[in-house]
N, C-alpha and C positions, 0 to 999 in steps of 0.2 A: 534275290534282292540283297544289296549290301546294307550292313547293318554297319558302319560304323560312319564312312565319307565313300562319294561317289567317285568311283572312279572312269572317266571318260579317255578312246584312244581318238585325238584331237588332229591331223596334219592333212595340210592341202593337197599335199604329194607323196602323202606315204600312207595308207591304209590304217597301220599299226604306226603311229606317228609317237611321240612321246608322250608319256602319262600325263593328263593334266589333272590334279584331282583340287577339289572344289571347296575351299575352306570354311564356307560361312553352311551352319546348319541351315537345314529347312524350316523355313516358315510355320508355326506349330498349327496353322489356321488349313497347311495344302493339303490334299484330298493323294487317295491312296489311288496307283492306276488299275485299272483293269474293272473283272466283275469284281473286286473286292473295294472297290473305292466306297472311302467313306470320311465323313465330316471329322476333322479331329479337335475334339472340346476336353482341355485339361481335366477340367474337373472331373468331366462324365469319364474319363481313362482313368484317374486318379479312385475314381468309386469302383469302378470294375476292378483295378488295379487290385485293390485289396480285398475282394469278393473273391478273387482269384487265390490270392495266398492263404486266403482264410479255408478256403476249400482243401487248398492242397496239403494245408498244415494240419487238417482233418482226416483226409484220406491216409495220411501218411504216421499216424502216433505210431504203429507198429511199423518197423523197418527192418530189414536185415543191415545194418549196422550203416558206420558214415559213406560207405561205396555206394550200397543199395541205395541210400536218398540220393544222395547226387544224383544218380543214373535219374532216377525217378523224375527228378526235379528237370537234368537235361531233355527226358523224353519231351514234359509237359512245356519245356519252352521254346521244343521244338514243334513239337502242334502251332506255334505262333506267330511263324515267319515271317508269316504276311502282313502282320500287325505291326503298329509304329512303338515302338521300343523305347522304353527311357532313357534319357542321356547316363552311359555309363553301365549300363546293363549288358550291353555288348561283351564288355572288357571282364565285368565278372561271371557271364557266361564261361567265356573264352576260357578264363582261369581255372574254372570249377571243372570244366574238359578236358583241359590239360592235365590235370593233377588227377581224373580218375584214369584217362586214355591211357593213362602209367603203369596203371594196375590192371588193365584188362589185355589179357593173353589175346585174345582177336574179336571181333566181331560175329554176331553168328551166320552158320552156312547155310546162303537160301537153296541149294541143292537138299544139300542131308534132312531140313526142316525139321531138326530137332527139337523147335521151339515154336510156339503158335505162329500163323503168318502175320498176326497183328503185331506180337513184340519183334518180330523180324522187320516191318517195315517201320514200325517207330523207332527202331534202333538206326535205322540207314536215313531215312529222314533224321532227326538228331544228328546225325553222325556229319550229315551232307551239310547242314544248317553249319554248324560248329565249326567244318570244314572253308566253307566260305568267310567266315569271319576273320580266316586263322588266314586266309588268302589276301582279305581286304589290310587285313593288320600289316603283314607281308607288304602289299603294295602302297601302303600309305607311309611305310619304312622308307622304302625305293625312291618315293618321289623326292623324299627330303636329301635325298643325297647323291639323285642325279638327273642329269637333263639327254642323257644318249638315250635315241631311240631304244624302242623294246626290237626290232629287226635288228640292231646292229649288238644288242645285249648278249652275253653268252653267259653260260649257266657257274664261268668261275667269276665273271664280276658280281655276279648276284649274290651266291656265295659269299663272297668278299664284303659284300654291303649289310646281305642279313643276320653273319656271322656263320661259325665254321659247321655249328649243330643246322643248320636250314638245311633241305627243309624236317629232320625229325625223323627218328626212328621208327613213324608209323604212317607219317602223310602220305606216302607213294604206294603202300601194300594198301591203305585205306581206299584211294582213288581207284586202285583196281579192284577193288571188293565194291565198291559203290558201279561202275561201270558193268561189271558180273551180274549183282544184281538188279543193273536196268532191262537184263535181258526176262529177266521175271516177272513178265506181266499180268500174270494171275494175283501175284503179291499186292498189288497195288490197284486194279481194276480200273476204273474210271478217274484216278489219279497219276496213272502212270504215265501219261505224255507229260505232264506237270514235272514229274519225279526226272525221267531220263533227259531232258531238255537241260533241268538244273546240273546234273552231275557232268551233260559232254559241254555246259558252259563252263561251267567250273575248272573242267580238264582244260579246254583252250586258254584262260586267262591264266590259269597255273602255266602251260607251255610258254605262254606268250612271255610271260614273266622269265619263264628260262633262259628265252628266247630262239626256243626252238619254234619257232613259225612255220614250219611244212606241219607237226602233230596239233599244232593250235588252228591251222584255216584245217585240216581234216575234221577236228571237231566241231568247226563254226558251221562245216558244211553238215556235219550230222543233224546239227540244230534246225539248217535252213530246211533239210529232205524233211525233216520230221514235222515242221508246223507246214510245210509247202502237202505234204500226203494229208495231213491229217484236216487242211482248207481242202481239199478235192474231195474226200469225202462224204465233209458236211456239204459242199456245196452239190455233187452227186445225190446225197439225198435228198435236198432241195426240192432238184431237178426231178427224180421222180416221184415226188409229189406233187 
């Protein structure tokens, strides 16, 4: 789910037609989709809201110094994704990512599991959340500065638009460390069609934005095999019930 403005690929005659993205926020009153939907009432968020910080400003007196909180802070608001986010939390998320993703030498390895498999998958979730944000920012860039389709788009105008550092000295080792570990489904259990869904969406709208469109419909098709197996199942067990 994007967190910042929706972006929609919009065209009668083109699949991947030009980015339209959607200016006016959402309605504070609309409902979230899926099993997660729920009423959204300021106040009752605004109460949680800070039931929430109060906890974590609790759990957290003891720290391994300003890196170790971050980190900490990003795991916990990556648990949240799913949840409707306040205006402008996005962007200091985003920030607070960037500036530790600087100081960390790599991500951990879910082969060697040197590290509990709980901090390994809150770290890839985090990572994948943070990820997407840093994608939506990216394409809400794009829009403002151009009207060529994403098929006719190649990865030096992009370039050109998002500036010479895009996309970053860690976003493309990152994408395939998150990909690696979608193949680890013990890591994740009963959340990992959730998890591997999000990272080969992610990968496509990152391609598509390149404008490499053969690695972006490869991964739209991984998405489609993956919820298309995983309805034959459920409905498989239906059936023999």
């Amino acid at each position: 789910p994007s967190r910042l403005k929706r972006v929609d690929l919009e065209d009668e005659d083109d699949t991947f037609g030009t980015f339209e993205v959607q200016t006016e926020l959402k309605k504070e009153s609309q409902q979230l989709m899926g099993p997660y939907r729920i009423q959204f009432d300021p106040s009752t968020f605004m109460e949680l809201e800070k039931q929430d910080v109060h906890k974590f400003l609790l759990n957290n007196l003891k720290n391994g110094g300003i890196l170790d909180l971050m980190l900490k802070y990003l795991k916990a608001l990556g648990q949240k994704f799913l949840a409707k986010w306040p205006t402008g939390l996005a962007e200091v998320v985003l920030s607070i990512y960037n500036s530790w993703r600087k100081h960390c030498s790599s991500l951990p390895n879910p082969i060697l599991r040197e590290c509990s498999n709980q901090h390994i998958k809150d770290m890839m979730v985090m990572c994948l959340v943070c990820m997407e944000l840093q994608l939506d920012q990216w394409l809400l860039t794009k829009s403002k500065n151009t009207t060529v389709s994403p098929r006719k788009c190649t990865s030096s105008n992009t370039a050109a638009q998002l500036g010479p550092d895009f996309p970053g000295s860690h976003y493309l080792g990152d994408l395939i460390q998150l990909a690696f570990t979608s193949s680890q489904r013990d890591l994740f259990e009963n959340d990992w069609l959730v998890f591997v869904v999000q990272v080969y969406w992610l990968k496509a709208r990152f391609m598509a934005l390149q404008g490499d469109m053969e690695q972006a419909l490869e991964s739209y098709d991984i998405c489609t095999s993956l919820f298309c197996s995983s309805l034959g199942i459920k409905l498989g067990s239906r059936n023999s019930d």
